[in-house]
C-alpha positions as CSV (number, residue, x, y, z in Angstrom):
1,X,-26.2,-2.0,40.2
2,X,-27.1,-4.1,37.0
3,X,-27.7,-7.7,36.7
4,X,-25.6,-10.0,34.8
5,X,-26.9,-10.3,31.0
6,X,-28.2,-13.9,31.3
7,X,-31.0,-12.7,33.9
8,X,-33.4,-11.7,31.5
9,X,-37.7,-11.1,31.9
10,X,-40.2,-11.6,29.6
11,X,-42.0,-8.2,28.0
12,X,-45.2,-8.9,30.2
13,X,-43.6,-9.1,33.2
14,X,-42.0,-5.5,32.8
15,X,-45.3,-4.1,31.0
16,X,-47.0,-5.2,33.9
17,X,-45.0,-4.4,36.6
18,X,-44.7,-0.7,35.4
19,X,-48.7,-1.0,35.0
20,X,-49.4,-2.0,31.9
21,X,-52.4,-3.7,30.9
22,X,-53.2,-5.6,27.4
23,X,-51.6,-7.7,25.2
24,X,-50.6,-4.8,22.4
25,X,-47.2,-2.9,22.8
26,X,-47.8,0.5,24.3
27,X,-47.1,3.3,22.0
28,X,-44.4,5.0,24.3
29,X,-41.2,3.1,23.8
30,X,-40.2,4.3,27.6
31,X,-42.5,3.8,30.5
32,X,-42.4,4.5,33.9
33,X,-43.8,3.0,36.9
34,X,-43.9,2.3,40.7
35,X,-42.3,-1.2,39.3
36,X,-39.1,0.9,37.9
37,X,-38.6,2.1,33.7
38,X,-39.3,-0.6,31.2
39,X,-37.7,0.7,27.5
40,X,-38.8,-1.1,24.5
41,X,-37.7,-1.0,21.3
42,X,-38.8,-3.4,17.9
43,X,-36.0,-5.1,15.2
44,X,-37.9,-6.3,12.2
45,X,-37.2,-9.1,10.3
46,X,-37.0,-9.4,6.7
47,X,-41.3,-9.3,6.4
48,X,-41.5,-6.6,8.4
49,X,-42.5,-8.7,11.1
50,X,-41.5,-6.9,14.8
51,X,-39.9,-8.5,17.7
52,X,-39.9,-6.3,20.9
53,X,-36.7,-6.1,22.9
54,X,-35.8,-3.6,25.3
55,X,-34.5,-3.4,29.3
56,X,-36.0,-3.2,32.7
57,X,-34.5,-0.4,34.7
58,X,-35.3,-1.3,38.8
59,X,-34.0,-0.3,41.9
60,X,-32.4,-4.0,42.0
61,X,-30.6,-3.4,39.0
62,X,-31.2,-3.4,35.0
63,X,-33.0,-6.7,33.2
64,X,-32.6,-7.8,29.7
65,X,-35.9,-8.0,28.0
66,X,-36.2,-10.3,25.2
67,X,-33.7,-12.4,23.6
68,X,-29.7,-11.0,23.3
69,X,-28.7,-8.8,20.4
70,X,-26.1,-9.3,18.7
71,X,-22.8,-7.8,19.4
72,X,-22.3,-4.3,17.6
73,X,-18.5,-3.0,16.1
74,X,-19.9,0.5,18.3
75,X,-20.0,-1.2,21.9
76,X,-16.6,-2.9,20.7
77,X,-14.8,-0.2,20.3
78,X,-16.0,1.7,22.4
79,X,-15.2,-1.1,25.0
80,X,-18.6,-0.5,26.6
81,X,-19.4,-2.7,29.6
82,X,-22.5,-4.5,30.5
83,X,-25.5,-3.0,30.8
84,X,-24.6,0.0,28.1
85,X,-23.1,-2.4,26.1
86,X,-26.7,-4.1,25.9
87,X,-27.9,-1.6,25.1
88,X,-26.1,-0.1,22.7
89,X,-26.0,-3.7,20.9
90,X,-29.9,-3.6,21.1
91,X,-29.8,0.2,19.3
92,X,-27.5,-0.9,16.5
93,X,-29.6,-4.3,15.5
94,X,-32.7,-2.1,15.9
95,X,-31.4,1.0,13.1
96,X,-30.1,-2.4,11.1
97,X,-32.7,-3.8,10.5
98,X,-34.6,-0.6,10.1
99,X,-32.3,0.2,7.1
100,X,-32.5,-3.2,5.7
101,X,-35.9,-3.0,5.8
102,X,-36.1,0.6,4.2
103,X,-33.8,-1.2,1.6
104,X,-36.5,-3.7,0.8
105,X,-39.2,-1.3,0.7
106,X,-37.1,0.9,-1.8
107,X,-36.8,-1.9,-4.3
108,X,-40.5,-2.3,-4.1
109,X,-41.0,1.3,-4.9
110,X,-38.5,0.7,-7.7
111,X,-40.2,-1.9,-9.4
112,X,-43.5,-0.8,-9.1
113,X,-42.2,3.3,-10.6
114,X,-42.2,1.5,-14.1
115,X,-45.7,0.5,-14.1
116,X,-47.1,2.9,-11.6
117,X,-50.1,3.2,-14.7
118,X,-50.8,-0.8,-14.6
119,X,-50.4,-1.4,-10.7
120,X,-53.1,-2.6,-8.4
121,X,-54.5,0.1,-5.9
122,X,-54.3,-3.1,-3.5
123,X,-50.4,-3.9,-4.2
124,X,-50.3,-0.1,-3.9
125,X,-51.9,-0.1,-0.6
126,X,-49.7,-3.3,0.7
127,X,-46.5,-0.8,0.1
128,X,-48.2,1.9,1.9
129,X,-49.1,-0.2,5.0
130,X,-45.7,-1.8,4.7
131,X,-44.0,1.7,5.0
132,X,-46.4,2.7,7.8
133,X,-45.5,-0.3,10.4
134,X,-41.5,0.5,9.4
135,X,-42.7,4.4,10.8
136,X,-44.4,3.1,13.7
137,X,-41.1,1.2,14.9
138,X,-38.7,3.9,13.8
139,X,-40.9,6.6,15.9
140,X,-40.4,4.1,18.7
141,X,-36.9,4.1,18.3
142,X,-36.7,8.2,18.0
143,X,-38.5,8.6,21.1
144,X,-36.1,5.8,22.9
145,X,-33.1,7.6,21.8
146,X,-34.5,10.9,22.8
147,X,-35.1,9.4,26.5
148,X,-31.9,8.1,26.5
149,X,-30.2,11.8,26.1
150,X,-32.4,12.8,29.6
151,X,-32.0,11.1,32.9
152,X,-32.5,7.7,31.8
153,X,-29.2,7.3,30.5
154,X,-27.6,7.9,33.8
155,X,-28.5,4.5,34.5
156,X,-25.9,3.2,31.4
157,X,-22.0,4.3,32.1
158,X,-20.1,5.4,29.0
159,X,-23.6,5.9,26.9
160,X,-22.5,9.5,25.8
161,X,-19.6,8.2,24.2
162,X,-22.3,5.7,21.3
163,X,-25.0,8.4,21.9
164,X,-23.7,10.7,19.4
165,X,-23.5,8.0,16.8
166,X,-26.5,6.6,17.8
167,X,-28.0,10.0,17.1
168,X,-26.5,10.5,13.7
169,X,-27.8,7.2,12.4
170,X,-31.8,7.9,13.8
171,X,-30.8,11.3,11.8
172,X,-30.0,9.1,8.7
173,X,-33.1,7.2,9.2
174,X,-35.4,9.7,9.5
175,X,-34.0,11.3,6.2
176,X,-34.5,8.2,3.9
177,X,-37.6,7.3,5.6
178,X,-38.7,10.8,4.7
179,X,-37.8,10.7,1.1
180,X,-39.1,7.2,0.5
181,X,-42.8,7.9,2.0
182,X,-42.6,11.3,-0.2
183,X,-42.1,8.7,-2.9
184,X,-44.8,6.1,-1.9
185,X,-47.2,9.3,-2.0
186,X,-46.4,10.6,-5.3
187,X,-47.0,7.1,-6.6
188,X,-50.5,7.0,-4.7
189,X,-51.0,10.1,-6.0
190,X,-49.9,9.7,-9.6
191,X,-52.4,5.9,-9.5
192,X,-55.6,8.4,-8.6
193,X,-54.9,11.0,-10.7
194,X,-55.0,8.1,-13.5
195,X,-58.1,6.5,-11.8
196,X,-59.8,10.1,-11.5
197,X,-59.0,10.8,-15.2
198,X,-60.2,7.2,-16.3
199,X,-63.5,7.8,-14.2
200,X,-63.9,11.2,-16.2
201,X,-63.6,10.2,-19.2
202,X,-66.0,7.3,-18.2
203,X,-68.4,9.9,-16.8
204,X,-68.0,11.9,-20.4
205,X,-69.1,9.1,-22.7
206,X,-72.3,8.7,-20.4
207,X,-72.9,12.3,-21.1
208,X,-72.5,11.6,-24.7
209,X,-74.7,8.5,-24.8
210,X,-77.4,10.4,-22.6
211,X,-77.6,13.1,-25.2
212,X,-77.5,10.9,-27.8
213,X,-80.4,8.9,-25.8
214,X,-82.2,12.4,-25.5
215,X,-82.0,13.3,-29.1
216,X,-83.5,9.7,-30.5
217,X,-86.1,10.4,-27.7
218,X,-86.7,14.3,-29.0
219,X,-87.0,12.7,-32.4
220,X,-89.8,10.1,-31.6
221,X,-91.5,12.3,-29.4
222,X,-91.9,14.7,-32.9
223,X,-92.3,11.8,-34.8
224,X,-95.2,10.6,-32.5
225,X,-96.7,14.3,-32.2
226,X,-97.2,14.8,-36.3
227,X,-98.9,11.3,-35.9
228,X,-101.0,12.8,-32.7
229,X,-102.0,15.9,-35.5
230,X,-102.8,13.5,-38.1
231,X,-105.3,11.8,-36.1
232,X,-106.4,15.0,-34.3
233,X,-107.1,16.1,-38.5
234,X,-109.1,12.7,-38.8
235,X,-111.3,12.9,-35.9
236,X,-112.5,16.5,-37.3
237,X,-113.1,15.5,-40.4
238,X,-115.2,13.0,-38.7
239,X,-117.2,14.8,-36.8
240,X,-117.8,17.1,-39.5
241,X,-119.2,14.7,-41.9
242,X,-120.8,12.2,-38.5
243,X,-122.8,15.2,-38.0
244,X,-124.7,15.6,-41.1
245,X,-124.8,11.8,-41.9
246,X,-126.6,11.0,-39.0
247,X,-128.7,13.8,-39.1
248,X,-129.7,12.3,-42.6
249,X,-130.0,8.6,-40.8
250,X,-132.4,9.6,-38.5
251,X,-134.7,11.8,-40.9
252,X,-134.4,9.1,-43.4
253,X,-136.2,7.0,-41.2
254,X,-139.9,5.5,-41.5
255,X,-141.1,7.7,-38.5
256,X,-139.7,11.0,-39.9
257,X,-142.1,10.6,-42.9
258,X,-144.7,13.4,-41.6
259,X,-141.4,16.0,-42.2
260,X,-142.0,17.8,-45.2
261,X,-139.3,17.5,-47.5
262,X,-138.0,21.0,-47.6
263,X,-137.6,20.9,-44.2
264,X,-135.0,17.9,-44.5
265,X,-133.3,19.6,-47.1
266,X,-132.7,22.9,-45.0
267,X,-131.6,20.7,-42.2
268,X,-129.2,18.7,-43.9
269,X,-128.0,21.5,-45.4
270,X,-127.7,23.4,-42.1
271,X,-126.5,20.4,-40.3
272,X,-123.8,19.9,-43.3
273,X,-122.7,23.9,-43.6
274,X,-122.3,24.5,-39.9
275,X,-120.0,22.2,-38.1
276,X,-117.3,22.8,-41.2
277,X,-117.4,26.5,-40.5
278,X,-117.4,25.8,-37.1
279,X,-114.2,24.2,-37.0
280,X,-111.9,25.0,-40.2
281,X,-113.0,28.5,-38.8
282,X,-110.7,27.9,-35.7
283,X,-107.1,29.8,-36.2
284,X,-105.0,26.9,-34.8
285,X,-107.4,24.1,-37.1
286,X,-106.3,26.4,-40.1
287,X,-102.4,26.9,-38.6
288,X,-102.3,22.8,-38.6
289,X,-103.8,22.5,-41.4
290,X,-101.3,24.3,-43.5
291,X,-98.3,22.8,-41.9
292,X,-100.2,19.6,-42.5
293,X,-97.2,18.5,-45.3
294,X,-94.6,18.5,-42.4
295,X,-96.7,16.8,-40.4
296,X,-97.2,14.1,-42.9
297,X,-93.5,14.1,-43.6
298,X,-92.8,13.1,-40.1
299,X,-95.4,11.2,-39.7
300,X,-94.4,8.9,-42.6
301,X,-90.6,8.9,-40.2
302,X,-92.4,7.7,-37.2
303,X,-94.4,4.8,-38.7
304,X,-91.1,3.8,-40.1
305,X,-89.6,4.0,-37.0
306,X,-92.4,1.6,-35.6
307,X,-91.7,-2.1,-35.5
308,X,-93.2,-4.9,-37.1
309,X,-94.0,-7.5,-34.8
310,X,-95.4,-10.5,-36.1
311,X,-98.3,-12.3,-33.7
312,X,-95.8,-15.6,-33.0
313,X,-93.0,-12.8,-32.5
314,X,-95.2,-11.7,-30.1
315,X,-96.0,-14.0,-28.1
316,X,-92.2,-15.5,-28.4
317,X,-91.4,-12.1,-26.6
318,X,-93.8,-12.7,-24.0
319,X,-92.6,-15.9,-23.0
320,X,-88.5,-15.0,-23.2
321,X,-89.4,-11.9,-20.9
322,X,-91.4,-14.1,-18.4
323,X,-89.0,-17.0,-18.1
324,X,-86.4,-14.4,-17.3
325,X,-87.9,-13.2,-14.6
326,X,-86.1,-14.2,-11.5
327,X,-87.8,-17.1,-9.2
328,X,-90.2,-16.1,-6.3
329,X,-88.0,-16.2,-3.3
330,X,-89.5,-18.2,-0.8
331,X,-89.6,-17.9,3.1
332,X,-86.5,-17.4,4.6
C-alpha cells in the first residue's frame, strides 16, 4: 500500500487536496478529506523558526510530505519498515527539537531570574511569545500523537510497538513545558508587581505635591483675603469722611452764600455724625475691625509674598513668553 520514501509532495498539494485553502498551516495537525488524511507536524530550528513535515495518507498509498527526517535509534530498533518507520523518524526529530528548544528557552529564563527587577517588559514579552509558538507546535504534536492511537494508525504496521514511547516523551514534554510557562508567568508577574508598586509610589508623591500645591494655595488665598479686608477697611473710612467733605465742598461754594451759616454747621455736622454711626454701627464692620491686627499681620505675609517685577523685567517676560509660543501652523 505505501509508496517508496523518495515520492514525496509538497504541503500544498496535500492541504489542498484534502480542501484546504490559504497559505497559513491549519490548526488541526490531522485532516481529513475526500483527497485522503494529510498529518502535519512542525520541527523547529534553533530560532524557533517551524518547518512543517508530515504524510499524505491516500487510497494509492502513503506520501512523504516535506523533506526526510533523520533516522531515529526508536525505528532502529524497533526494525520498523517504511512508512512507520517515517513516521516514527518524523515524531522523534519533532520531540527533539522541541526539547532542545525548551532547553534554550530555559536558559533564557535563567538569565533573565537574576535581574527579573532590571529587565525590559519588551525582552519579557519576546520570552513569552517565544514560549507561546514552542506551545502551539507541541499542541500540534499532542493532538498528532493522539490521532495516531485511533484508526489512523492502522495505516502504519508495527506503530504500537514506538507508540508507547512516543507517548511517554509527549508526557515529558508537556510536563516541562508546564513548569517552564508557570515560570515565564511568575516572572511576568513578579516585573508588574514592581511596575504597579513603582507607579504607586509615583502616584503618592503627586498626592503629596498636590497637597502641598493646595496648602501654598490655602495660604495666599488668606494672605490675599486680610489684604481684601484691609481695603474693604479703607474704602469705609472713605466714604465716611467723602461724605462730609463734599458736603463741605459744595456749601463752601460761591452759590451757597444765601445759606445761613448755622445751617451749614448743622449739616456738616449731620453729614459728618451720621455715615460713621451708620457703618461702625454694623456687627460684622465692628467684628473686622477688632480682628483688624491679624488681618494686618497677614496682610504684611501676602505683600511679601508678592513679587517685585521691575518694568524692563516686565517686558523681558513678555517677550520670552511670546517667542515661545509655538509657530502658526499653516495649511496642510
Amino acid at each position: 500500500m505505501a509508496e517508496p520514501p523518495d515520492r514525496a509532495a509538497t504541503v500544498s498539494e496535500a492541504l489542498a487536496a484534502v480542501g484546504h485553502v490559504g497559505k497559513t498551516l491549519p490548526l488541526r495537525p490531522v485532516l481529513h478529506g475526500s483527497g485522503g488524511t494529510v498529518l502535519l507536524v512542525t520541527t523547529l530550528d534553533a530560532e524557533g523558526a517551524a518547518t512543517p513535515l508530515g504524510l499524505w495518507v491516500t487510497k494509492d498509498g502513503i506520501r512523504r510530505l516535506g523533506p526526510a527526517p533523520p533516522s531515529s535509534l526508536l525505528a532502529e530498533g524497533l526494525h520498523l519498515r517504511e512508512p512507520t518507520a517515517n513516521l516514527v523518524n518524523l515524531l522523534q526529530a519533532a520531540a527533539r527539537s522541541y526539547i532542545e528548544r525548551l532547553e534554550a528557552i530555559a536558559e533564557q529564563v535563567d538569565t533573565v531570574e537574576d535581574r527579573w527587577q532590571t529587565i525590559s517588559l519588551e525582552e519579557l514579552g519576546q520570552l513569552h511569545w517565544t514560549y507561546r509558538e514552542l506551545r502551539k507546535s507541541l499542541g500540534r504534536f499532542s493532538v498528532a500523537v493522539q490521532e495516531l492511537d485511533g484508526p489512523l494508525g492502522e495505516h502504519f504496521p508495527g506503530l504500537e510497538k514506538a507508540l508507547p514511547r512516543v507517548q511517554a516523551e509527549l508526557a515529558h514534554l508537556e510536563e516541562t513545558s508546564g513548569g517552564l510557562g508557570q515560570s515565564i508567568r511568575d516572572l511576568l508577574a513578579l516585573r508588574n508587581a514592581a511596575e504597579s508598586n513603582r507607579l504607586a509610589e509615583a502616584t503618592n508623591r503627586l498626592g503629596e505635591v498636590s497637597n502641598q500645591i493646595a496648602a501654598v494655595a490655602n495660604t495666599s488665598n488668606i494672605r490675599m483675603l486680610g489684604i481684601a479686608y484691609v481695603a474693604l477697611v479703607i474704602a469705609l473710612v472713605s466714604v465716611v469722611v467723602l461724605i462730609p467733605n463734599t458736603a463741605a465742598t459744595i456749601l463752601g461754594m460761591p452759590s451757597a452764600a444765601w445759606v445761613p451759616g448755622w445751617v451749614v454747621d448743622v449739616v456738616l455736622v449731620v453729614l459728618a455724625t451720621l455715615p460713621l454711626l451708620v457703618v461702625f454701627s454694623r456687627p460684622w464692620v465692628r467684628g473686622m475691625l477688632r480682628g483688624l491686627g491679624m488681618i494686618e499681620a497677614r496682610t504684611r505675609e501676602g505683600l511679601r509674598d508678592l513679587p517685585e517685577i521691575p518694568p524692563a523685567d516686565a517686558d523681558r517676560l513678555v517677550t520670552v513668553e511670546r517667542t515661545a509660543e509655538p509657530p502658526a501652523r499653516g495649511p496642510s
